[in-house]
C-alpha positions in Angstrom: 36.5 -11.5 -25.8 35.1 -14.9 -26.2 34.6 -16.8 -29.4 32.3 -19.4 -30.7 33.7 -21.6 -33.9 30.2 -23.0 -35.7 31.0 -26.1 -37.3 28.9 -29.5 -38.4 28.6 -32.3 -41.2 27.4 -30.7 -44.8 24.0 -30.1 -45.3 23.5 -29.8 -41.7 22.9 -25.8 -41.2 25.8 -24.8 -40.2 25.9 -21.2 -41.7 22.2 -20.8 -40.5 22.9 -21.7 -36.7 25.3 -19.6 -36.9 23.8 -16.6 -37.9 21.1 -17.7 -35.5 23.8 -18.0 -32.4 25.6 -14.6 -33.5 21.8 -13.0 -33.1 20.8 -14.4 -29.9 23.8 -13.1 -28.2 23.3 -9.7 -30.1 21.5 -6.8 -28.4 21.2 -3.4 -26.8 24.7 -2.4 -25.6 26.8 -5.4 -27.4 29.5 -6.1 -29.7 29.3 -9.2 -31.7 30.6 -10.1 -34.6 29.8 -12.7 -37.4 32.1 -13.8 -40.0 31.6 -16.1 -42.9 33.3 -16.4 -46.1 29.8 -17.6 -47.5 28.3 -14.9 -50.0 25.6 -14.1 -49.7 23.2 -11.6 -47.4 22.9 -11.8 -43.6 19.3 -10.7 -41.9 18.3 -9.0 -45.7 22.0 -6.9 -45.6 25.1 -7.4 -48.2 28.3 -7.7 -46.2 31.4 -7.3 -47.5 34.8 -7.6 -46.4 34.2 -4.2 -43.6 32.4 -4.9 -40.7 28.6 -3.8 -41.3 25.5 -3.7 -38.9 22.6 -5.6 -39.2 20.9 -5.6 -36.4 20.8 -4.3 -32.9 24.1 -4.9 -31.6 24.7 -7.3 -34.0 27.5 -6.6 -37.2 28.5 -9.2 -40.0 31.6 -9.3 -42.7 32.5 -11.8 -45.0 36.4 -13.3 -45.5 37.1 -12.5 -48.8 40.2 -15.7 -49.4 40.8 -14.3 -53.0 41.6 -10.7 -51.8 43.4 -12.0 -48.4 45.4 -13.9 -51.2 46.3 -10.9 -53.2 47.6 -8.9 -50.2 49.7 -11.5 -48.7 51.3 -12.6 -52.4 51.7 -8.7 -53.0 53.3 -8.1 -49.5 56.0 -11.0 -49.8 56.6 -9.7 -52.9 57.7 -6.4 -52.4 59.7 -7.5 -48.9 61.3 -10.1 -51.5 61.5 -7.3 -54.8 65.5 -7.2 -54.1 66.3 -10.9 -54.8 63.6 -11.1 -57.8 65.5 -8.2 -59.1 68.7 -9.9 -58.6 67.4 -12.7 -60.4 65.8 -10.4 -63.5 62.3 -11.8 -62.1 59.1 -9.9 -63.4 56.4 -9.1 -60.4 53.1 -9.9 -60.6 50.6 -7.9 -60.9 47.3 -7.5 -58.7 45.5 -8.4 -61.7 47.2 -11.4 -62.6 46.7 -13.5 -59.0 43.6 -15.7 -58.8 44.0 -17.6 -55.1 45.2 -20.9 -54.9 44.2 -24.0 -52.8 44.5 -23.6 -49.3 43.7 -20.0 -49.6 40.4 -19.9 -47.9 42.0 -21.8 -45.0 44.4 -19.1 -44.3 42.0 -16.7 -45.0 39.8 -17.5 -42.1 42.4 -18.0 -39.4 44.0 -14.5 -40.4 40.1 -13.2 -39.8 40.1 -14.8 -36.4 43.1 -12.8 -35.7 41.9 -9.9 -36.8 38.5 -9.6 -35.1 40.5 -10.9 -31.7 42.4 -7.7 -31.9 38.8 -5.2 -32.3 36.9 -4.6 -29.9 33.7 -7.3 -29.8 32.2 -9.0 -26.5 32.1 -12.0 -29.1 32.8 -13.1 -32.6 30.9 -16.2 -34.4 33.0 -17.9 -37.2 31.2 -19.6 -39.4 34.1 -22.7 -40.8 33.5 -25.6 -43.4 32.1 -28.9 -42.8 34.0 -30.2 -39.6 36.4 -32.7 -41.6 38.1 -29.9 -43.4 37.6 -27.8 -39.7 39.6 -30.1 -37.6 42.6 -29.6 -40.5 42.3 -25.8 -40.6 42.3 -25.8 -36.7 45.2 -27.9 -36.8 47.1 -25.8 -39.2 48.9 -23.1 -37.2 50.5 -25.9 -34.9 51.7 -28.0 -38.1 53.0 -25.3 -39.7 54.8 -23.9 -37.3 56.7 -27.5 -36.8 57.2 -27.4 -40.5 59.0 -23.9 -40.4 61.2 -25.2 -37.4 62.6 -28.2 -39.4 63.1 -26.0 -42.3 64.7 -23.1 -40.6 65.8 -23.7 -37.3 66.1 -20.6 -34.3 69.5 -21.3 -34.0 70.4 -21.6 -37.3 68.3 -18.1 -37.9 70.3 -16.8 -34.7 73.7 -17.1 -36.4 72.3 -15.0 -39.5 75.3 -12.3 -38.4 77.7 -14.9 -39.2 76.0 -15.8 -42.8 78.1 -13.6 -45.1 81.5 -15.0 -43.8 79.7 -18.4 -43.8 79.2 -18.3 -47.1 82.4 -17.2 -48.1 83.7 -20.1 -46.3 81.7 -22.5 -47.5 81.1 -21.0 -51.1 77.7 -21.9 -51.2 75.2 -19.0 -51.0 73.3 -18.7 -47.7 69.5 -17.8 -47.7 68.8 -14.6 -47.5 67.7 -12.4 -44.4 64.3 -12.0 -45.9 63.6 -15.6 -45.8 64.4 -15.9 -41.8 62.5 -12.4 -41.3 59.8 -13.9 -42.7 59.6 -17.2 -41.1 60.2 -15.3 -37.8 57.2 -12.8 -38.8 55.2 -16.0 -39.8 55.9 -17.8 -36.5 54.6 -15.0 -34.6 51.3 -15.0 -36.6 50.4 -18.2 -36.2 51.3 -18.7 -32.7 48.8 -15.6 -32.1 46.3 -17.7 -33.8 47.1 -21.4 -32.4 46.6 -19.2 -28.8 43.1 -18.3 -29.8 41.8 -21.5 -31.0 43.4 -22.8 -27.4 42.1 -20.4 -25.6 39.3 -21.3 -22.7 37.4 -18.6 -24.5 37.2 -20.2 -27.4 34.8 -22.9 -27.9 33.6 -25.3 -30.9 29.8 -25.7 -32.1 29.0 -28.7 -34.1 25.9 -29.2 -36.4 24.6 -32.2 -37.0 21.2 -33.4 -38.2 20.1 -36.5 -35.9 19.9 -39.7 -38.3 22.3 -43.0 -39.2 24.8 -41.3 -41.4 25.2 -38.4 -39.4 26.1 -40.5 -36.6 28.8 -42.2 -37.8 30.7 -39.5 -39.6 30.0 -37.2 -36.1 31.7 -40.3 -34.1 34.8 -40.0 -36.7 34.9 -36.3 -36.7 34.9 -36.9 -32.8 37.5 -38.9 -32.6 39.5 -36.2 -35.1 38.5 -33.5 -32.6 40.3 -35.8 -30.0 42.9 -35.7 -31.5 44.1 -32.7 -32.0 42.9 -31.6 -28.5 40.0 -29.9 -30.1 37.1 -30.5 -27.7 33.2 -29.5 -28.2 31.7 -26.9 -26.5 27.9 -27.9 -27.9 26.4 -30.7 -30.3 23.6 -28.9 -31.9 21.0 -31.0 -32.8 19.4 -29.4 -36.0 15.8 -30.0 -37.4 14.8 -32.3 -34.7 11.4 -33.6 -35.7 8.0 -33.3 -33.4 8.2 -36.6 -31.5 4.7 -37.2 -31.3 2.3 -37.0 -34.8 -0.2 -39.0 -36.3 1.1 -38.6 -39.5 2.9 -42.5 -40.2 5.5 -41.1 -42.2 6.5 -38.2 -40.0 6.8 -40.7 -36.9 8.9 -43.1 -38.6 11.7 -40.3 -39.4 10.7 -38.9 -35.8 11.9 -42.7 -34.1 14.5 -42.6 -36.3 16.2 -39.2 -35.2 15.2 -40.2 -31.4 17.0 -43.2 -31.9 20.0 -40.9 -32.9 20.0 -38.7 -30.3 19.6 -41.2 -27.3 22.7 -42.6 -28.4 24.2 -39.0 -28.9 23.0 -38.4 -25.6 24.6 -41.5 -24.4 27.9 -39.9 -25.8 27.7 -35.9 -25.3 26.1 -36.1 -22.4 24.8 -32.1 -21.7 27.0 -30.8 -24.6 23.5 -31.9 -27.0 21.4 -29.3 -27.8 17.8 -30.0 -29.9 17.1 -27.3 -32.3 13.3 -28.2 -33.4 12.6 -28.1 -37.2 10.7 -25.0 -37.9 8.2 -27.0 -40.9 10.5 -24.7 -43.6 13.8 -23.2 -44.4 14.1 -20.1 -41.9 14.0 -16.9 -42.8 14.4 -13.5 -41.4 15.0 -13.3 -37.9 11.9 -14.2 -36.4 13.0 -17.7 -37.6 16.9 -17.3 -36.8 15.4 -16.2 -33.3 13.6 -19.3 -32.5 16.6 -21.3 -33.5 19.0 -19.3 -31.5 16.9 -19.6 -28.6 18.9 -23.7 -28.3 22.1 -22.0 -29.7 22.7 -19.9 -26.5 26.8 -19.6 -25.4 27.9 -20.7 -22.4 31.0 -22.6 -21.8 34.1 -23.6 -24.2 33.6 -26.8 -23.4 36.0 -29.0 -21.1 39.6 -29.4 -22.4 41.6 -31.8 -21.3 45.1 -31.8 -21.8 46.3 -33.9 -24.8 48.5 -36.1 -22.9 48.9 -37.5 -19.7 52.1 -39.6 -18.6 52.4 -41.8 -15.2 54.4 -44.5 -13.8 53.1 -48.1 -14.1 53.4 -50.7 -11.2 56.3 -52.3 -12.8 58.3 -48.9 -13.2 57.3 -48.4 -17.5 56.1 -44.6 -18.1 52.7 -45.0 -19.2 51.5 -42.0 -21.9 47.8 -41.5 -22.9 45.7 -40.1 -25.0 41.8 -39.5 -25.2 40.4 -41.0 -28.2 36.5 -41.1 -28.1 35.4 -43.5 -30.4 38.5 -44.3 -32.1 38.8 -48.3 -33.6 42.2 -50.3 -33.5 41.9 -51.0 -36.7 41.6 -47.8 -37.8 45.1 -46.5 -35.9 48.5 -46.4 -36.1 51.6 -45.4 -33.9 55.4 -44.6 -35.4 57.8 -43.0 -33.2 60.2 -41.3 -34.9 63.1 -39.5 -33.0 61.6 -37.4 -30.2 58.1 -37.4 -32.0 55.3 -39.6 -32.0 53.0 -39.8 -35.1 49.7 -41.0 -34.6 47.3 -42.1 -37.3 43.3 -42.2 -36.7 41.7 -42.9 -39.7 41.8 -40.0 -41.8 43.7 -38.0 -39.2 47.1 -37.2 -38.6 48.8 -35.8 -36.1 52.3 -35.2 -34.7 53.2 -35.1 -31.1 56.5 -34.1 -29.4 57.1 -36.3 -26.8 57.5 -34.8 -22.9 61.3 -34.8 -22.0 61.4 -37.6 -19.5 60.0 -40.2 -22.3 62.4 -39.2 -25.0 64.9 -40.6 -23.0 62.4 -44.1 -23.0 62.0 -47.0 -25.8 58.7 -47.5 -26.4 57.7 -51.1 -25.2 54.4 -51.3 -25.8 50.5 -49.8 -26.9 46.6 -50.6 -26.6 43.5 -49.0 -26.4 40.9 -49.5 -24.4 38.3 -47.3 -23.1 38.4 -44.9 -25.3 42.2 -44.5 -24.6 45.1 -45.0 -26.2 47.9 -45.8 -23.6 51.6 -45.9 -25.0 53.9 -47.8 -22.3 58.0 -46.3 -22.4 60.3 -48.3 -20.6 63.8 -45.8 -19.4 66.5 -46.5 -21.4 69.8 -46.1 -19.2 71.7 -45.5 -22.0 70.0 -42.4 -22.9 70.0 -40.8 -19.6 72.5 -38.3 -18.5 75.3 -39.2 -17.8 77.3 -38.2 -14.4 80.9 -37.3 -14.5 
């Protein structure tokens, strides 16, 4: 099953693209799915949380984050009821829960788990604006680092030995709950972090052609980068007729061609123009002239996140892909077998490949688009031979 993650800069029409993408790939025969946690209709049809048809081939639910919420709090709750009756705790009710930040996120990756395991040639996921994407996408991998620092497989594979460790110690150990659902957390998000890796998986952006948009697209780029997130298609949306008599019209036409020469200049074949239809669309005679520059093809080329080599004077040289990126806008710690990199508003953590953690770092630059890390071998860390 393949799937196609519609993303963009606000305002652009990201939702509308794609519902337009989900239709053109609909038909006589298929299976495809569009989710959005949008309210709202889709083709003149409510859709609620259940799959529904609305069109030939084509069927459309909508993430609910408040009730996705309710379950999981509920869930934990009763796998956690005998320590919160230990401790003379009062449940919460259904009732009582109103979701809380970060719920929508969670929400929509645990939909693009869900709709990988039914039975659709393709599923269209309609995400927020691509800032708040690239953290969402980057969440599963983050987290799962996070539960590995706080509860460690080898501490969770001594759990046999916690009672008389505790009696030991006299301090209480945590409870077999807590690793059961770590372990049961771990599983689901490494599920998800495989499908937004997968090659079958690719990334839409939205992005109206103009001078704003093409600086926040070059920073979101640079935030796709990454996090090893590449671009399957840069959807040019409501692209103006190039040629009119009307003054004003050509001025904003130059404008946007300005925009996408240089976007052209960048993405290369991954641009697609979606022409302005002269209103806001509606029904699907409109979504299907929009989808008709939507069309699914590839996931988009992904390369790995690092590569390492050996220099000419023996220093391991590591690098990273970083379209766009500014030095002034980055910054490098290493700290123990990690390295944490800083792109403007970006963060990420990367484990370091075996060979280098046994290497001092020594130097850094980019150039090209690249950001090179040079490790010189430190003897002192290697093994050591009896």
């Amino acid at each position: 099953m393949r799937r196609v993650l519609v993303t963009g800069l606000g305002g652009a029409g990201r939702t509308t693209v794609a519902a337009a993408t989900a239709l053109a790939a609909a038909g006589p025969g298929r299976r495809v799915l569009l989710l959005s946690a949008d309210p709202g209709e889709v083709l003149g049809t409510p859709v609620t949380r259940t799959p529904a048809e609305v069109a030939e081939g084509l069927w459309a639910a909508r993430i609910d984050p408040g009730a996705d919420f309710r379950a999981e709090f509920l869930a934990l709750q009763e796998r956690a009821a005998a320590g919160l009756d230990l401790l003379g705790t009062a449940g919460l009710a259904e009732e009582e829960l109103t979701e809380l930040p970060g719920s929508e996120q969670f929400a929509l990756l645990r939909g693009l788990a869900e709709a990988a395991a039914g039975e659709w040639e393709l599923t269209v996921l309609d995400l927020p604006p691509v800032r708040d994407t690239i953290a969402l996408l980057a969440l599963p991998a983050q987290l799962r680092r996070y539960l590995r620092r706080l509860l460690p497989p080898e501490r969770q594979a001594a759990r046999a030995l916690r009672p008389v460790l505790a009696q030991l110690a006299g301090v209480p150990m945590p409870a077999r709950w807590l690793y059961e659902t770590a372990a049961r957390w771990d599983t689901e998000l490494a599920a998800v972090q495989s499908l937004i890796e997968s090659p079958d998986t690719g990334l839409h952006l939205v992005a109206e052609p103009g001078p704003a948009a093409a600086g926040a697209l070059r920073a979101a780029r640079t935030g796709l980068a990454l996090h090893g997130l590449p671009a399957a298609a840069l959807l040019a949306n409501r692209v103006l007729p190039r040629h009119s008599a009307d003054t004003w019209l050509a001025a904003l036409a130059a404008q946007q061609e300005k925009t996408l020469q240089e976007w052209y200049g960048e993405w290369g074949s991954a641009v697609r123009e979606i022409p302005h239809l002269g209103r806001d669309p509606r029904g699907p005679e409109d979504l299907a002239e929009i989808g008709a520059a939507t069309a699914v093809t590839g996931p988009g080329e992904r390369e790995s996140p690092v590569e390492d080599r050996r220099a000419e004077d023996g220093t391991l040289v590591w690098a990273l892909p970083l379209p766009g990126a500014e030095k002034k806008d980055l910054g490098l710690v290493r700290r123990g077998d990690e390295l944490l990199l800083r792109v403007g508003p970006f963060r990420r953590i990367v484990p370091l490949p075996s060979v280098l953690r046994r290497c001092t770092v020594s130097g850094a630059a980019l150039a090209d688009g690249t950001l090179r890390v040079r490790f010189t071998p430190d003897p002192a860390q290697w093994p050591r031979t009896p």
